[in-house]
mmCIF file of the N, C-alpha and C atoms, coordinates in Angstrom:
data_MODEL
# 
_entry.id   MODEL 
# 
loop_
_atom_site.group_PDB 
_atom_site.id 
_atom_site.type_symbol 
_atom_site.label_atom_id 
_atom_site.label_alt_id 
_atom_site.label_comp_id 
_atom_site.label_asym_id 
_atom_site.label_entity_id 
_atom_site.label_seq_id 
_atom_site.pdbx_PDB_ins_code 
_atom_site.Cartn_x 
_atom_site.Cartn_y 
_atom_site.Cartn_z 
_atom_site.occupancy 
_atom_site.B_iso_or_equiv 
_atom_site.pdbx_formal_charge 
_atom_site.auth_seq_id 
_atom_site.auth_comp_id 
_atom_site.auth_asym_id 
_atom_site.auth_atom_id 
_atom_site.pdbx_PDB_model_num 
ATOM 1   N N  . UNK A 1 1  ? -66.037 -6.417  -82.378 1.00 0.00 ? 1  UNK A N  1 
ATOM 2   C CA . UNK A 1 1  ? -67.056 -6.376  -81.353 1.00 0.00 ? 1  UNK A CA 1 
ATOM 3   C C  . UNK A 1 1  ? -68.306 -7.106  -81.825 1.00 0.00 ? 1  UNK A C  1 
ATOM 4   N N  . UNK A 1 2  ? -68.577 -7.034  -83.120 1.00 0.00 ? 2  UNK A N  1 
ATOM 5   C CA . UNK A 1 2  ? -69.986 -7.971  -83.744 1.00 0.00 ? 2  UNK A CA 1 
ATOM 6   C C  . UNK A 1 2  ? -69.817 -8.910  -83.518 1.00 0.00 ? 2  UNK A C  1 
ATOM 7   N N  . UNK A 1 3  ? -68.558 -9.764  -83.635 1.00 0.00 ? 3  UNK A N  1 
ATOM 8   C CA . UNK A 1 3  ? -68.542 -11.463 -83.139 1.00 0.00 ? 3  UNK A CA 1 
ATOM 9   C C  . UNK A 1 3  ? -68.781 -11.793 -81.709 1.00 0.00 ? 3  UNK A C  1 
ATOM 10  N N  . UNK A 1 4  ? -68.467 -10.785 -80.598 1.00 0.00 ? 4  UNK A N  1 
ATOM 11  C CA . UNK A 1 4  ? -68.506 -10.882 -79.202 1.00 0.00 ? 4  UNK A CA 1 
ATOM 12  C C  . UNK A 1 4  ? -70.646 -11.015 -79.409 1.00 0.00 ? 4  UNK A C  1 
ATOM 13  N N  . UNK A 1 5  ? -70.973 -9.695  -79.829 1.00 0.00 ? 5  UNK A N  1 
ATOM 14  C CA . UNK A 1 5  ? -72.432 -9.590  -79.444 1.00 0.00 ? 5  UNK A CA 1 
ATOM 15  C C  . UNK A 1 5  ? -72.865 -10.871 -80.271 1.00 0.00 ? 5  UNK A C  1 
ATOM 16  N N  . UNK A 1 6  ? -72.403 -11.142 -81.099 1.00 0.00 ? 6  UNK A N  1 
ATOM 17  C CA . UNK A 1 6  ? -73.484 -12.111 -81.822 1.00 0.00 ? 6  UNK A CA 1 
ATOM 18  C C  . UNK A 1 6  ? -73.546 -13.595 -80.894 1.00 0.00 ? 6  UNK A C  1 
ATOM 19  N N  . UNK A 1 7  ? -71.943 -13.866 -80.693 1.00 0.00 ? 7  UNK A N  1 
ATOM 20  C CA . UNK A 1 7  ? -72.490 -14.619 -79.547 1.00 0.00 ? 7  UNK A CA 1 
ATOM 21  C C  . UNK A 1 7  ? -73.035 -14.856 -78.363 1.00 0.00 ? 7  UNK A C  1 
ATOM 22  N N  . UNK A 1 8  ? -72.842 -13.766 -77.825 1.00 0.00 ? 8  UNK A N  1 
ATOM 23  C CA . UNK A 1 8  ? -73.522 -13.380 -76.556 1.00 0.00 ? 8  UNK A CA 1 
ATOM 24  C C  . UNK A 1 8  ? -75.213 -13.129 -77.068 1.00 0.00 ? 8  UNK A C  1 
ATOM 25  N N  . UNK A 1 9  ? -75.665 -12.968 -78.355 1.00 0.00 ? 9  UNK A N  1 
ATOM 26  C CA . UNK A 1 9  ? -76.905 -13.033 -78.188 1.00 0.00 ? 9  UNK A CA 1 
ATOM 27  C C  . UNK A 1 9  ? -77.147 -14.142 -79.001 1.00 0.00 ? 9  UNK A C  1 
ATOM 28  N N  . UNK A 1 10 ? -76.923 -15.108 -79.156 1.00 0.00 ? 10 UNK A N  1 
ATOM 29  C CA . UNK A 1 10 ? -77.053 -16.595 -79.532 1.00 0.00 ? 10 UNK A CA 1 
ATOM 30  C C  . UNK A 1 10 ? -76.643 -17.586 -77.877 1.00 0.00 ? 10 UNK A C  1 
ATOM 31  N N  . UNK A 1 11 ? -75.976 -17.156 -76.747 1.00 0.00 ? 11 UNK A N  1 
ATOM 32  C CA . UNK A 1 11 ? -75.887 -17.573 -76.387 1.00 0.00 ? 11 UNK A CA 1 
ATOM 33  C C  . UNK A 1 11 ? -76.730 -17.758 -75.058 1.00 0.00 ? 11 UNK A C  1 
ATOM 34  N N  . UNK A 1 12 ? -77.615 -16.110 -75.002 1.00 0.00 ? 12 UNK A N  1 
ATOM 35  C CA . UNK A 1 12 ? -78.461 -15.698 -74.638 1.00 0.00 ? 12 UNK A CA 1 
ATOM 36  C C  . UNK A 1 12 ? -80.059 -16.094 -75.139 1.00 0.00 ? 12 UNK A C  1 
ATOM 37  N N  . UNK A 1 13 ? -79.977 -15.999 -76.652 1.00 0.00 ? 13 UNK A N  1 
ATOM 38  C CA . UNK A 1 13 ? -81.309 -16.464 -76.823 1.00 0.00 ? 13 UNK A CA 1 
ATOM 39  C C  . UNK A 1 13 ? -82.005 -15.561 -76.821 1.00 0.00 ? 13 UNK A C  1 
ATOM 40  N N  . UNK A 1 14 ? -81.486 -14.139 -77.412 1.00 0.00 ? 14 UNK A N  1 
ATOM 41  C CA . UNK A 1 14 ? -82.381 -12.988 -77.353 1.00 0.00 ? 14 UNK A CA 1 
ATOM 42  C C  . UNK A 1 14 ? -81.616 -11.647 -77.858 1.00 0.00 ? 14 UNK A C  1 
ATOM 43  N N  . UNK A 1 15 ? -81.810 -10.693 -77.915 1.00 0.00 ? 15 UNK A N  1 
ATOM 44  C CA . UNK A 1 15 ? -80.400 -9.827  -78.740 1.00 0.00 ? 15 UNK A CA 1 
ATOM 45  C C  . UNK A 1 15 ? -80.574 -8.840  -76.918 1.00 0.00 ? 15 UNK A C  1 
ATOM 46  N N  . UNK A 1 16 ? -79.153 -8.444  -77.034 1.00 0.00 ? 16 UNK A N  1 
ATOM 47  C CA . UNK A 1 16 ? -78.656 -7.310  -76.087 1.00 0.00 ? 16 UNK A CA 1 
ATOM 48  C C  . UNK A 1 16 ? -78.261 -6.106  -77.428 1.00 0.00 ? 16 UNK A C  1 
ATOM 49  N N  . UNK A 1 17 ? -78.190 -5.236  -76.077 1.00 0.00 ? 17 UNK A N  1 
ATOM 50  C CA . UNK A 1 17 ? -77.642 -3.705  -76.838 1.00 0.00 ? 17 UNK A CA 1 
ATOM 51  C C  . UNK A 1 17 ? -76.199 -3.818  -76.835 1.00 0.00 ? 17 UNK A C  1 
ATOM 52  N N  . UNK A 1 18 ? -75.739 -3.190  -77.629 1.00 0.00 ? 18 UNK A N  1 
ATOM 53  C CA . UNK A 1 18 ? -74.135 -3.039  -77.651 1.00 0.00 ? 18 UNK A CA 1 
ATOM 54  C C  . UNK A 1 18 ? -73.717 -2.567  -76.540 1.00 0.00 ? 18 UNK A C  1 
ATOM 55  N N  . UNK A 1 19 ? -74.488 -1.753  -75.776 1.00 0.00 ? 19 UNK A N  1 
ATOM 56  C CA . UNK A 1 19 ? -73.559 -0.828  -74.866 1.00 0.00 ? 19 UNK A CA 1 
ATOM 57  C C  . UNK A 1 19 ? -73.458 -2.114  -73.638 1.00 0.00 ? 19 UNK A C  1 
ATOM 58  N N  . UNK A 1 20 ? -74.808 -2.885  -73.510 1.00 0.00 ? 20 UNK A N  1 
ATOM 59  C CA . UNK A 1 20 ? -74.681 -4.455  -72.571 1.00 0.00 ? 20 UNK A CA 1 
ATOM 60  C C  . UNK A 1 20 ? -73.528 -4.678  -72.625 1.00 0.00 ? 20 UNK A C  1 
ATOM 61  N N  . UNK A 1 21 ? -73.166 -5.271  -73.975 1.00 0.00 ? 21 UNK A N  1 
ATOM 62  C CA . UNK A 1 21 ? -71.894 -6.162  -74.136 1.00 0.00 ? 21 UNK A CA 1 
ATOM 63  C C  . UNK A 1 21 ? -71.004 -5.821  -73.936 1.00 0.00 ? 21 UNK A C  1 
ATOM 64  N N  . UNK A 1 22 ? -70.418 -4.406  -74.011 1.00 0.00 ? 22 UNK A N  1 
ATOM 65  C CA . UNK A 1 22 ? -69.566 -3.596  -73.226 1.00 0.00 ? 22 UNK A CA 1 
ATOM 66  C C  . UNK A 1 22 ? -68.884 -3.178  -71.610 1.00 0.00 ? 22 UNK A C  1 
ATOM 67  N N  . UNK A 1 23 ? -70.296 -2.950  -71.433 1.00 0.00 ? 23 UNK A N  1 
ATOM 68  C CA . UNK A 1 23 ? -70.871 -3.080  -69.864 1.00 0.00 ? 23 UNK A CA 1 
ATOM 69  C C  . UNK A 1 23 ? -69.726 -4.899  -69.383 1.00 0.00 ? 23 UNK A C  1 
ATOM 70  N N  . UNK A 1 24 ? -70.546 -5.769  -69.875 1.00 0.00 ? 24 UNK A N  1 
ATOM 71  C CA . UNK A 1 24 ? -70.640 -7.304  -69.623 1.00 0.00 ? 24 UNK A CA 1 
ATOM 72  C C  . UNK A 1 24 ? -68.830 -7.147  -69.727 1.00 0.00 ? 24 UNK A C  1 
ATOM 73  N N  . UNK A 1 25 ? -67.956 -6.922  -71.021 1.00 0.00 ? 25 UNK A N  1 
ATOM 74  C CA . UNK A 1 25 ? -66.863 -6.785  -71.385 1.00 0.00 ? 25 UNK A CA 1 
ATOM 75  C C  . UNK A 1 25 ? -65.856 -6.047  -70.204 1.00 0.00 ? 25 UNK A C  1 
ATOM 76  N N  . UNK A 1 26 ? -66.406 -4.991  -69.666 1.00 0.00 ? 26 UNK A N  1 
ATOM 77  C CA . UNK A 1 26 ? -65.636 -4.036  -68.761 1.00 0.00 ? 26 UNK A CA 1 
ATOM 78  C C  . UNK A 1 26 ? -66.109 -4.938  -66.934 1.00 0.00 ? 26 UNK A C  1 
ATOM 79  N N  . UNK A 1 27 ? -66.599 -5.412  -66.782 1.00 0.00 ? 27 UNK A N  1 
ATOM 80  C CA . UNK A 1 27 ? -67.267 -5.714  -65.917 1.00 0.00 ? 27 UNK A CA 1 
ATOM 81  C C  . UNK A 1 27 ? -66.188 -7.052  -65.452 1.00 0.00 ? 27 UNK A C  1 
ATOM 82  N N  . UNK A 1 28 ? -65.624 -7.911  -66.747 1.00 0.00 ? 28 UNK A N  1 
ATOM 83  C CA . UNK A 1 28 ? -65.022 -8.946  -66.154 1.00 0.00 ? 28 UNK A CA 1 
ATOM 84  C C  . UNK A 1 28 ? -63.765 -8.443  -66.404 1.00 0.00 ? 28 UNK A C  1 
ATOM 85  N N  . UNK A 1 29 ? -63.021 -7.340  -66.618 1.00 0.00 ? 29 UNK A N  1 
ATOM 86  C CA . UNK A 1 29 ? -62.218 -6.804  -67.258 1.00 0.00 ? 29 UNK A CA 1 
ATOM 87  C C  . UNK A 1 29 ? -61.583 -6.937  -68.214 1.00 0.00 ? 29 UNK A C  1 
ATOM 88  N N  . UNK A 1 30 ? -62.394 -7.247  -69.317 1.00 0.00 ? 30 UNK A N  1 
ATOM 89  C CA . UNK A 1 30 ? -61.643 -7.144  -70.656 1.00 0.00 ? 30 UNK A CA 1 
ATOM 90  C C  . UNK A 1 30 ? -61.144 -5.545  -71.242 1.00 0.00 ? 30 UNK A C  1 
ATOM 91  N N  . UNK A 1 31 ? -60.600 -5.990  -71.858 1.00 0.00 ? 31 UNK A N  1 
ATOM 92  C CA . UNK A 1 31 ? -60.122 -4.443  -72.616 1.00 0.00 ? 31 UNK A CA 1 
ATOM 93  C C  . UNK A 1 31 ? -59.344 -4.335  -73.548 1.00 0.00 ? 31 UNK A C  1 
ATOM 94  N N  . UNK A 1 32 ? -59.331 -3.604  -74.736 1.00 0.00 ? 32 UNK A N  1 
ATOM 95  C CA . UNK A 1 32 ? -58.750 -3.524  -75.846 1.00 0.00 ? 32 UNK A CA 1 
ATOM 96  C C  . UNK A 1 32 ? -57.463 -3.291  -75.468 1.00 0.00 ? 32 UNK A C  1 
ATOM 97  N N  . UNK A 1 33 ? -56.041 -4.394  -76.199 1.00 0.00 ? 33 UNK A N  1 
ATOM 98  C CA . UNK A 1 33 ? -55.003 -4.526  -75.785 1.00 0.00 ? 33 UNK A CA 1 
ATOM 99  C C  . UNK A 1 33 ? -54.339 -3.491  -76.612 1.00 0.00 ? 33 UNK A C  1 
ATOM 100 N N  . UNK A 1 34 ? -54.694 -3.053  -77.381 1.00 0.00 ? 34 UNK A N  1 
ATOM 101 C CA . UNK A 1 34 ? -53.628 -2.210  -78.344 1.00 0.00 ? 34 UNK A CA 1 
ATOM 102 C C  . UNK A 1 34 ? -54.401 -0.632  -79.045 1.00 0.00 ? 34 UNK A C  1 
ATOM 103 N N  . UNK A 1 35 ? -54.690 -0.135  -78.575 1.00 0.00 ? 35 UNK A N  1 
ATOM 104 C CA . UNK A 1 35 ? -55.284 1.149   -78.967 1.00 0.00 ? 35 UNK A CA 1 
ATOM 105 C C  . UNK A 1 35 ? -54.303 1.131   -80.392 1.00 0.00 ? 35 UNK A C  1 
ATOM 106 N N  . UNK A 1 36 ? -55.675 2.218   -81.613 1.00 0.00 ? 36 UNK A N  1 
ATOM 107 C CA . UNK A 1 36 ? -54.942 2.193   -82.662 1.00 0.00 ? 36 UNK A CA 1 
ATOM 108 C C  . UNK A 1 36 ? -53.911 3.711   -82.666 1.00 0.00 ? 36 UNK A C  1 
ATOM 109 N N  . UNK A 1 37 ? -53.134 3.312   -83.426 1.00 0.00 ? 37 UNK A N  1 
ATOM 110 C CA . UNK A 1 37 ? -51.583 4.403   -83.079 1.00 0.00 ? 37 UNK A CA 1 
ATOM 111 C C  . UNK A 1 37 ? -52.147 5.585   -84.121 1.00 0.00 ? 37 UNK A C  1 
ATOM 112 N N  . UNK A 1 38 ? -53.020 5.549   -85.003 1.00 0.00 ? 38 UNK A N  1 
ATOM 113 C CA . UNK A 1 38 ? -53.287 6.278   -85.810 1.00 0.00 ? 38 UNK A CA 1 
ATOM 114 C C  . UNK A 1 38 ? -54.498 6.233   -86.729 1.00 0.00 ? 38 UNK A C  1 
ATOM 115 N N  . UNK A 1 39 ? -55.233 7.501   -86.958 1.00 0.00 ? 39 UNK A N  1 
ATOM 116 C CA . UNK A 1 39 ? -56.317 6.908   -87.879 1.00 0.00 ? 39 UNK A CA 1 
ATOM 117 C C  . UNK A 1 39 ? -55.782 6.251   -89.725 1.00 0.00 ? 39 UNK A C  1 
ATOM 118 N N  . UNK A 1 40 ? -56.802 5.640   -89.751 1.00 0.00 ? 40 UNK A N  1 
ATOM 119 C CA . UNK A 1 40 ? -56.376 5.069   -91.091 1.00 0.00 ? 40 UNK A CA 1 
ATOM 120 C C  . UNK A 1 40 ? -56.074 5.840   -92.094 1.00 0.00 ? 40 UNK A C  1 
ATOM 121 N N  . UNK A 1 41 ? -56.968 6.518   -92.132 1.00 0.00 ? 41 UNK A N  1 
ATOM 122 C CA . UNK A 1 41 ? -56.826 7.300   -93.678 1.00 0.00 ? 41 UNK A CA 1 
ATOM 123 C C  . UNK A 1 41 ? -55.920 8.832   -93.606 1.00 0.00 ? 41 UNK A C  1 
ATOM 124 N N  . UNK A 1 42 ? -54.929 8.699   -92.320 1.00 0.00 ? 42 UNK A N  1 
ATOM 125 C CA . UNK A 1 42 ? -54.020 9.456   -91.597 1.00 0.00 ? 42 UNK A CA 1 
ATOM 126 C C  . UNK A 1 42 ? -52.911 9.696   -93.035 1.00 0.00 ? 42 UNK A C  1 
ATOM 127 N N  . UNK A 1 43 ? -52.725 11.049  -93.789 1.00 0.00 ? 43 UNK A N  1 
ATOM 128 C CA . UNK A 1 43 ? -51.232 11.140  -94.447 1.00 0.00 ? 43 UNK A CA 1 
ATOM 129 C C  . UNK A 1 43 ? -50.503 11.503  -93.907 1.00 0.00 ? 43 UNK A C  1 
ATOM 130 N N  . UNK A 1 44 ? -49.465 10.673  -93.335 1.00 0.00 ? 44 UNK A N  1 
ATOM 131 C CA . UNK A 1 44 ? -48.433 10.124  -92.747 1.00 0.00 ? 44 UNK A CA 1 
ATOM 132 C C  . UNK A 1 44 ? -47.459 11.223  -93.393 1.00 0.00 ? 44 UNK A C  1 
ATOM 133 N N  . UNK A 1 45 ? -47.023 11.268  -94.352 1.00 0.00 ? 45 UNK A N  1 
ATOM 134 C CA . UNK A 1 45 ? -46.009 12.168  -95.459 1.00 0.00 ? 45 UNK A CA 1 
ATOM 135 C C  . UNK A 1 45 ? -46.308 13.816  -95.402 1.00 0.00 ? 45 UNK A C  1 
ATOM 136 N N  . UNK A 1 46 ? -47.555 13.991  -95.450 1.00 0.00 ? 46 UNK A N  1 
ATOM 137 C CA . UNK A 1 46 ? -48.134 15.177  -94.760 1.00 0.00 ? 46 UNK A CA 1 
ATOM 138 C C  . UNK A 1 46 ? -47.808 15.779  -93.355 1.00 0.00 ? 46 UNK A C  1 
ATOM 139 N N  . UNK A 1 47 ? -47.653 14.512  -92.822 1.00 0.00 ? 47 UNK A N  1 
ATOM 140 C CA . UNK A 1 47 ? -48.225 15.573  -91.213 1.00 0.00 ? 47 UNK A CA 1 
ATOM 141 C C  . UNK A 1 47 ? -46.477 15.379  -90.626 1.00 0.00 ? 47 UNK A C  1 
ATOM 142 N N  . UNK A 1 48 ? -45.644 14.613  -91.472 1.00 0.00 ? 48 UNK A N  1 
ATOM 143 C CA . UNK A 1 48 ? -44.492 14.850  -91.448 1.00 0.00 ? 48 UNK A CA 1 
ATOM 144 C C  . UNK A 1 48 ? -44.116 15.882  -91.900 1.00 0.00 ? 48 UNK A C  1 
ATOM 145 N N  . UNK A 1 49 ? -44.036 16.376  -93.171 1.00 0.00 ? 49 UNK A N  1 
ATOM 146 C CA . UNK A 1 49 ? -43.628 17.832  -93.539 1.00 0.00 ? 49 UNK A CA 1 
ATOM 147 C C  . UNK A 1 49 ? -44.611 19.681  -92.522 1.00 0.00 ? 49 UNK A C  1 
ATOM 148 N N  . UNK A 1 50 ? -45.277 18.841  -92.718 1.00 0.00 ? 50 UNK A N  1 
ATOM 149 C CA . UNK A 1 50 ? -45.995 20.222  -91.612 1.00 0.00 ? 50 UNK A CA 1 
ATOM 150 C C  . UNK A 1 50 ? -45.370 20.367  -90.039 1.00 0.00 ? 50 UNK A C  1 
ATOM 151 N N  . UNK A 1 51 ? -44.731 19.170  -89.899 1.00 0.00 ? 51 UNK A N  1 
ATOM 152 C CA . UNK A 1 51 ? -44.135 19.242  -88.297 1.00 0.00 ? 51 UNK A CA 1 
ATOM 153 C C  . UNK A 1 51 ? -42.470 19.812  -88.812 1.00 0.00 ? 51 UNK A C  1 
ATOM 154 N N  . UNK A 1 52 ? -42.420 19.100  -90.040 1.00 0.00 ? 52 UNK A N  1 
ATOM 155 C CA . UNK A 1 52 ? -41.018 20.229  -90.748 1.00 0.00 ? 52 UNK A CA 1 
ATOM 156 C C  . UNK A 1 52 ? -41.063 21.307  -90.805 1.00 0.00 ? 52 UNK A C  1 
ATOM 157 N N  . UNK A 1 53 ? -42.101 22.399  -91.073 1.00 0.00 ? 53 UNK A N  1 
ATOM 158 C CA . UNK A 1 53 ? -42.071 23.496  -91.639 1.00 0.00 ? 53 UNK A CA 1 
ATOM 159 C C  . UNK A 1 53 ? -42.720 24.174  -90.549 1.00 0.00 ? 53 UNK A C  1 
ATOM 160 N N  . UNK A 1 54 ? -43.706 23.877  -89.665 1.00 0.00 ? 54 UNK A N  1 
ATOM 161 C CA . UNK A 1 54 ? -44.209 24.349  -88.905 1.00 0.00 ? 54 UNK A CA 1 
ATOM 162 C C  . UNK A 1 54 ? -43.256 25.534  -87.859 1.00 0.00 ? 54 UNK A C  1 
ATOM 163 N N  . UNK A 1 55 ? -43.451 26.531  -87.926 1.00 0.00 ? 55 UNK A N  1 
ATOM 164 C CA . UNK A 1 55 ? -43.139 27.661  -87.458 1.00 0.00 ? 55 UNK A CA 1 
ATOM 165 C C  . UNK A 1 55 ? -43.460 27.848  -86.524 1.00 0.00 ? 55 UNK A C  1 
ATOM 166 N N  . UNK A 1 56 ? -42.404 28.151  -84.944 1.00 0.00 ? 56 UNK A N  1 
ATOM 167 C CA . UNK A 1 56 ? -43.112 28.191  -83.266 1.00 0.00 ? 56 UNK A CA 1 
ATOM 168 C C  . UNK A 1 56 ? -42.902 30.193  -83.099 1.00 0.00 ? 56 UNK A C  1 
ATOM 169 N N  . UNK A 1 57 ? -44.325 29.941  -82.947 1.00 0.00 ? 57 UNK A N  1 
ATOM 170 C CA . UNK A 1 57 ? -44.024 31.654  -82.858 1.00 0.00 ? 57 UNK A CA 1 
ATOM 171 C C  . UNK A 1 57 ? -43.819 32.091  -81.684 1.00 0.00 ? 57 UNK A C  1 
ATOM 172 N N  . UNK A 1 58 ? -42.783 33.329  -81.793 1.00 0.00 ? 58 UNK A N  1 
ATOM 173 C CA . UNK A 1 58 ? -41.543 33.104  -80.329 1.00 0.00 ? 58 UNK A CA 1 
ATOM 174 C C  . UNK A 1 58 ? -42.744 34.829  -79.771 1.00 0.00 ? 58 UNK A C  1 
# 
């Protein structure tokens, strides 16, 4: 998103707010093509064994 605003305020000639460029972004309909599937620092190996062991109480 910093490369979008930076040009948009170089191209502008003045700085906008982030939430502008957003605004400006949703407005012509852009939109993030790939939502992320997971957070990064997500343990993967973890939240596998807890869905193993995890107990459904009846």
């Amino acid at each position: 998103m910093s490369e979008i605003k930076q040009a948009l305020d170089s191209r502008l000639k003045r700085k906008t707010s982030l939430a502008a460029t957003y605004n400006l972004l949703h407005r012509h309909g852009w939109r993030k093509l790939a939502p992320d599937k997971r957070h990064p620092k997500a343990d993967v190996p973890a939240q596998d064994e807890w869905k193993k062991n995890f107990a459904i109480p009846s």
